[in-house]
C-alpha positions as CSV (number, residue, x, y, z in Angstrom):
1,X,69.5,40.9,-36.3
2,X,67.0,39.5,-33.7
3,X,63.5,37.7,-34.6
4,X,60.8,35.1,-34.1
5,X,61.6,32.0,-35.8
6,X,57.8,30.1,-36.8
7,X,60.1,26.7,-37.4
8,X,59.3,25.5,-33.9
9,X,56.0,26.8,-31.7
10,X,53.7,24.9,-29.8
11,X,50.2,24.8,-30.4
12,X,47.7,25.9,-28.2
13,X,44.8,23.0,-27.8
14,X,41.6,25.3,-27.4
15,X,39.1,23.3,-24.3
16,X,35.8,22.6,-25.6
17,X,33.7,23.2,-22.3
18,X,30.5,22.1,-21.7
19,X,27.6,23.8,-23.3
20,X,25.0,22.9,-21.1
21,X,23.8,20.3,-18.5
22,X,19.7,19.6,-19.0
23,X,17.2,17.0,-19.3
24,X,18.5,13.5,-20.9
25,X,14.4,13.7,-22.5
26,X,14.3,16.8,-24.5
27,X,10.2,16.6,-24.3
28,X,10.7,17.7,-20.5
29,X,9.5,21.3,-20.3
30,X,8.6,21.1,-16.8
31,X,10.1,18.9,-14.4
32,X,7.6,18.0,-11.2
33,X,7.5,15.8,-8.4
34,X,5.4,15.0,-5.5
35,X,5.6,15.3,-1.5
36,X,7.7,11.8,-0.5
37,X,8.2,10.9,-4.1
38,X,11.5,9.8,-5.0
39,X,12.3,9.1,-9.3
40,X,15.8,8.4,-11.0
41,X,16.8,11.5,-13.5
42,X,19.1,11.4,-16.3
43,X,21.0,14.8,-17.2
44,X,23.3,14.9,-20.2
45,X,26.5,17.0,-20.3
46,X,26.1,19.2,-23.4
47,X,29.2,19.6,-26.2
48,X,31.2,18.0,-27.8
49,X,33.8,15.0,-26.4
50,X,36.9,16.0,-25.7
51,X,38.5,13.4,-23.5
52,X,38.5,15.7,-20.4
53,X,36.7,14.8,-17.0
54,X,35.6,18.2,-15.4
55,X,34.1,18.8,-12.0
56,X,30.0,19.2,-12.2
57,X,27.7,20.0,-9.1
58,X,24.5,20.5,-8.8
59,X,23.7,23.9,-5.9
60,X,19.8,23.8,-4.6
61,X,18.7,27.1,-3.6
62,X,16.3,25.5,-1.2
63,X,15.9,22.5,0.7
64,X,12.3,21.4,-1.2
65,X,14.0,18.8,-3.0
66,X,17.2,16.1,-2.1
67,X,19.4,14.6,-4.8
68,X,21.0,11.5,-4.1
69,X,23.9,13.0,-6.2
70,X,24.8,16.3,-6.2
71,X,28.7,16.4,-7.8
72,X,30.0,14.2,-10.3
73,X,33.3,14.5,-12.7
74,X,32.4,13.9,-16.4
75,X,33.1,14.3,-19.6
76,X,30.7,15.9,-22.5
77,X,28.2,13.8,-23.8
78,X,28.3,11.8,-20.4
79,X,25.1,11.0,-18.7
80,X,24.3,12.0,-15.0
81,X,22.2,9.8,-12.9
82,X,20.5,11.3,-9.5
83,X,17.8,10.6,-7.5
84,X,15.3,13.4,-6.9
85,X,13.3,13.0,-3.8
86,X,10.4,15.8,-2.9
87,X,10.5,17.2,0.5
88,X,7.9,20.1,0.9
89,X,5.8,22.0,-1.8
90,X,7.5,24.6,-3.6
91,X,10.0,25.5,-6.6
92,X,13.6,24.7,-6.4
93,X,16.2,26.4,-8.7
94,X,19.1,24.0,-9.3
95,X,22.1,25.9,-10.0
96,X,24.7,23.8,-12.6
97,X,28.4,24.7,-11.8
98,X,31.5,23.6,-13.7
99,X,35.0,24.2,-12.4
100,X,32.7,26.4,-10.3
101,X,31.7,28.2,-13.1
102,X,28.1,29.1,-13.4
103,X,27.2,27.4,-16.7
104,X,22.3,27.2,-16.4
105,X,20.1,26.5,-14.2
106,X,17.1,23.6,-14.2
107,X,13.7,24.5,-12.4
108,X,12.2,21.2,-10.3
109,X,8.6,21.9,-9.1
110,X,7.2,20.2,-5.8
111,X,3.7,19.9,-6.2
112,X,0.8,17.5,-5.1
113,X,-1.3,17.4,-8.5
114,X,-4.6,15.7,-7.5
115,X,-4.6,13.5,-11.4
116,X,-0.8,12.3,-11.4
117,X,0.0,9.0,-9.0
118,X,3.3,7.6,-7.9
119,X,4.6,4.2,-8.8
120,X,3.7,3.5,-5.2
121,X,-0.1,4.3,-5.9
122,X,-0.4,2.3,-8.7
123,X,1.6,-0.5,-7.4
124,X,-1.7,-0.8,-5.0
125,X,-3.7,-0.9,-8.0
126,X,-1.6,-3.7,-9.6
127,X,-2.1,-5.9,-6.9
128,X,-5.7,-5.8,-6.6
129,X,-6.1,-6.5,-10.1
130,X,-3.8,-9.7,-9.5
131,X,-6.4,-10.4,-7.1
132,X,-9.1,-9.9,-9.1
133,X,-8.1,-12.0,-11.9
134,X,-7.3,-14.7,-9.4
135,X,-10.8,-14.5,-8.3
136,X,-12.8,-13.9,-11.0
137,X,-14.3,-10.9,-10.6
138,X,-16.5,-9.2,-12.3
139,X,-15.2,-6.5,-14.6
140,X,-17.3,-3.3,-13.2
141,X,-16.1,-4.4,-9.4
142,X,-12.6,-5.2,-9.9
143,X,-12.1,-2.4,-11.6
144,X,-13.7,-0.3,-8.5
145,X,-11.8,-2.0,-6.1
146,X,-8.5,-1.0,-8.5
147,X,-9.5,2.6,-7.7
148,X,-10.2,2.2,-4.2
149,X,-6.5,0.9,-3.6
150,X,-5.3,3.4,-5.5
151,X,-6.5,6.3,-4.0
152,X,-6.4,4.2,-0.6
153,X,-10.3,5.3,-0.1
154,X,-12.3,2.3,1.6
155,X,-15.7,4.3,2.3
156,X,-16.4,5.4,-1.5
157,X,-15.0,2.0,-3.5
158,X,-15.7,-1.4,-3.2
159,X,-13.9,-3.1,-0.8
160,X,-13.8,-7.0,0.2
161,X,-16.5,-6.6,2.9
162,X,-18.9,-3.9,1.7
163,X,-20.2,-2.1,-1.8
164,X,-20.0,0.8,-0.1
165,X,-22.9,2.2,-1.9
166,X,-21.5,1.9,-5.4
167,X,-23.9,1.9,-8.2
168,X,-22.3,-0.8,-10.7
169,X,-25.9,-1.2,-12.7
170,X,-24.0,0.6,-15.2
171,X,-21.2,1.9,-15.9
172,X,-23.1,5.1,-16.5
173,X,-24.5,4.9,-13.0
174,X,-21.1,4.6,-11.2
175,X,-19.5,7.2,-13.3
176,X,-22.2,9.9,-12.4
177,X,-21.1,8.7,-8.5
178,X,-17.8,9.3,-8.9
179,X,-18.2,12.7,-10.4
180,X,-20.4,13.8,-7.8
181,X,-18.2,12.7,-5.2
182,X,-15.2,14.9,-7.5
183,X,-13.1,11.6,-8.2
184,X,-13.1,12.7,-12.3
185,X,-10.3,15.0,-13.5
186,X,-11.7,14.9,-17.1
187,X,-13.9,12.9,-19.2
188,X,-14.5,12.1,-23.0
189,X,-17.2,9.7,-24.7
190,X,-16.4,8.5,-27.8
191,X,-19.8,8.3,-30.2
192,X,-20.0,5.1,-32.0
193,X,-19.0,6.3,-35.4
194,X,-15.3,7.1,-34.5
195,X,-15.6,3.2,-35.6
196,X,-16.6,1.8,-38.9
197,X,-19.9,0.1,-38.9
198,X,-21.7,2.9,-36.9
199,X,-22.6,0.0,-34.3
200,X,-24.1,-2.3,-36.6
201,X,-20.8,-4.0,-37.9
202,X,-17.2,-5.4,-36.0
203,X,-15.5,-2.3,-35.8
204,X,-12.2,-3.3,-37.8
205,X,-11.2,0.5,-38.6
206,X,-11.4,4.1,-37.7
207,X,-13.7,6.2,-39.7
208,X,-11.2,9.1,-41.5
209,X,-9.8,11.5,-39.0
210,X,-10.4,9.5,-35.9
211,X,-7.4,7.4,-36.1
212,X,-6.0,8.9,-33.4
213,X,-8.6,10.6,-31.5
214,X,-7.7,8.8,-28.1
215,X,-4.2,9.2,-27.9
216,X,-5.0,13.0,-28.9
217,X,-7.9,12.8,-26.1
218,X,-5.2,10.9,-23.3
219,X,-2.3,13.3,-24.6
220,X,-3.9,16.5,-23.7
221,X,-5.4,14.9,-20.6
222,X,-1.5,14.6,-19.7
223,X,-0.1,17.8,-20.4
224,X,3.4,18.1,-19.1
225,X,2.6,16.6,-16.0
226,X,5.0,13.7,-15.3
227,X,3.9,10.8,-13.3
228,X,1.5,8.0,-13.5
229,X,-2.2,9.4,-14.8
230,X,-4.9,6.8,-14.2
231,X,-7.8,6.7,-16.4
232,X,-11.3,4.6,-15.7
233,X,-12.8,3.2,-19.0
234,X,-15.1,1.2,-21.0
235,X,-15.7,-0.1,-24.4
236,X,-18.6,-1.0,-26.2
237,X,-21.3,1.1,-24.3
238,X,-20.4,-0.6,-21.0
239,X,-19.8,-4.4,-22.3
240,X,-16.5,-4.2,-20.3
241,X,-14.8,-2.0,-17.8
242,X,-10.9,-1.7,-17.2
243,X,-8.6,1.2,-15.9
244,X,-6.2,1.9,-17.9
245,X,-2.6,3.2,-16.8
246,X,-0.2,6.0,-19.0
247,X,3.1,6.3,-17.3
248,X,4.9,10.0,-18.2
249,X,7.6,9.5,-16.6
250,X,9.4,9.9,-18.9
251,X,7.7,11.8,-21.9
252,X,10.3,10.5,-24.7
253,X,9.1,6.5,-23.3
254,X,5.8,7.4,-22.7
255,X,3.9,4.2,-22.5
256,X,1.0,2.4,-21.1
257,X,-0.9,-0.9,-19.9
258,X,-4.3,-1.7,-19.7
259,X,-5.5,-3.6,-16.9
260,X,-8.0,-6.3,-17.3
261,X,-9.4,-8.7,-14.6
262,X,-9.6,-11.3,-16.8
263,X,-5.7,-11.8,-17.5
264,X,-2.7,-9.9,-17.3
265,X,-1.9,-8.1,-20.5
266,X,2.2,-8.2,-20.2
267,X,4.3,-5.5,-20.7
268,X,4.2,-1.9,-20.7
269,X,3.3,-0.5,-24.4
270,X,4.5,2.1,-26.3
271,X,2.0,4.8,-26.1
272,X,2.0,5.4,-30.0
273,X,0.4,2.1,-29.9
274,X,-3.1,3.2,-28.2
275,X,-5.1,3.4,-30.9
276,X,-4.5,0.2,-32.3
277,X,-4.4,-1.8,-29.1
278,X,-8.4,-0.5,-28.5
279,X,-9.0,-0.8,-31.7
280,X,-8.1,-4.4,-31.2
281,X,-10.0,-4.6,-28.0
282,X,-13.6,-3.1,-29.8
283,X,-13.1,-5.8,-32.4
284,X,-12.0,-8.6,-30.3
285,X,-15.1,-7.8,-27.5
286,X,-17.6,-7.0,-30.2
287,X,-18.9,-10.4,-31.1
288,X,-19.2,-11.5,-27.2
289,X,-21.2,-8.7,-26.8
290,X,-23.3,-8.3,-29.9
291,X,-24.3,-12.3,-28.7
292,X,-26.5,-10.3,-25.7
293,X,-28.5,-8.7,-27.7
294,X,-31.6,-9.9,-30.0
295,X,-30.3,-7.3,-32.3
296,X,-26.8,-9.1,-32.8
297,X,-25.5,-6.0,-32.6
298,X,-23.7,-3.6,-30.1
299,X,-23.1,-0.2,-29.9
300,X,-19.2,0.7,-30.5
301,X,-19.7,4.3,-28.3
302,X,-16.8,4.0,-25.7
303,X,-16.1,6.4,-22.5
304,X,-12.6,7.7,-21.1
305,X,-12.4,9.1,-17.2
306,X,-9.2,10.8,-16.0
307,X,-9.0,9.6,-12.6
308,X,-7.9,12.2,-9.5
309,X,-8.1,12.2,-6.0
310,X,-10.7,14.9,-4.4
């Protein structure tokens, strides 16, 4: 009598395909890039290991965008580097194929947002604040002269040969210049009692439920644009003027440096660290500029400007 016999079969090792290729930063809900801007991406392969290099490419449904790296053979879990350079305004569907097999799709926008800056721009920035610290200069004019690189305007920034009109009195003064002239994206003026002491005292301390009013302030400001966002700002009523710089990059490293023409402030920060570091700065400033006055005292009311080009 015939039949099966179950002593010897071979078992069939199911393949654990990829699940999904997106974003290495899960944050990243939209992905955009400027004209001539070129920035490293990380994708990760979705699912779990298995051992098993597979075919991946990347199809463009229009020529908007270039990657440096279009097909690569991974495994899951593996990370894909490319470079993503933009070519012409527009959105670009990116097709993700494995073993030719159709497994999602990533959307890459090409768009010139007037408030977002390459690392190009603000390289111009950082070397005009080298410049200024090497020279001395004074806080409301270097950091003018910052935004005039940046934006590469010579007519409506200081420059080395001319003031170009700027009204540096106050910071008040040039601010209402620079929003005429449609240089502000956004604004925000902090009153004096997001601080302890109302004014009166070293601000040591947020007052309850301001203890993190500017990162929610330079968050918003942000949105899910990623790039460099400049901002133009000032502590203690106008004591001293800086720019600072957030880099979105990448929103899951978010970060940020202040610039200051008296000395170079290191590193990039982490940007959960905002708060405290102007915090730091209103206490450390307060007692220079409390000194000015007959008063002793200063007013702790502090202004943000979201920089853009017009």
């Amino acid at each position: 009598m015939g039949g099966v016999s179950y002593g010897n079969y071979v078992k069939i090792k199911r393949e654990i395909f990829p699940t999904s290729v997106n974003f290495e930063c899960t944050k990243i809900t939209e992905y955009n890039i400027g004209i001539n801007e070129t920035k490293e991406v990380r994708f990760k392969v979705g699912g779990k290991n298995d051992d098993k290099k597979r075919k991946i490419e990347f199809v463009l449904n229009n020529t908007n965008i270039s990657l440096s790296t279009k097909e690569w053979n991974a495994e899951n879990e593996w990370i894909l580097l490319t470079k993503i350079t933009g070519k012409t305004e527009g959105e670009t569907i990116i097709t993700i194929k494995v073993e030719g097999t159709t497994l999602n799709s990533i959307k890459i926008k090409c768009i010139n947002y007037k408030d977002v800056f390459s690392e190009k721009d603000v390289k111009r920035l950082i070397n005009e604040n080298k410049i200024s610290i090497s020279m001395h200069t004074a806080c409301i004019i270097a950091a003018d002269k910052q935004l005039g690189k940046l934006l590469r305007d010579n007519k409506n920034f200081i420059t080395e040969t001319s003031n170009n009109g700027a009204n540096v009195y106050t910071v008040y003064t040039r601010i209402e210049q620079l929003k005429k002239k449609g240089f502000l994206a956004n604004e925000k003026i902090f009153p004096a009692d997001t601080y302890k002491g109302k004014g009166y005292y070293e601000p040591k301390e947020y007052t309850s439920g301001n203890e993190h009013v500017i990162s929610s302030f330079l968050s918003k400001s942000l949105g899910n644009r990623l790039g460099y966002h400049i901002f133009y700002f000032t502590i203690l009523d106008g004591y001293h003027v800086l720019t600072l710089v957030v880099d979105n990059n990448v929103p899951c490293e978010r970060k940020f440096k202040i610039y200051d023409q008296i000395r170079d402030r290191g590193s990039y920060i982490d940007f959960i660290e905002i708060d405290n570091e102007l915090l730091k700065m209103n206490t450390n400033n307060w007692p220079g500029a409390a000194s000015l006055t007959e008063s002793k005292t200063v007013s702790t009311k502090f202004g943000i400007w979201k920089i853009q080009r017009k």
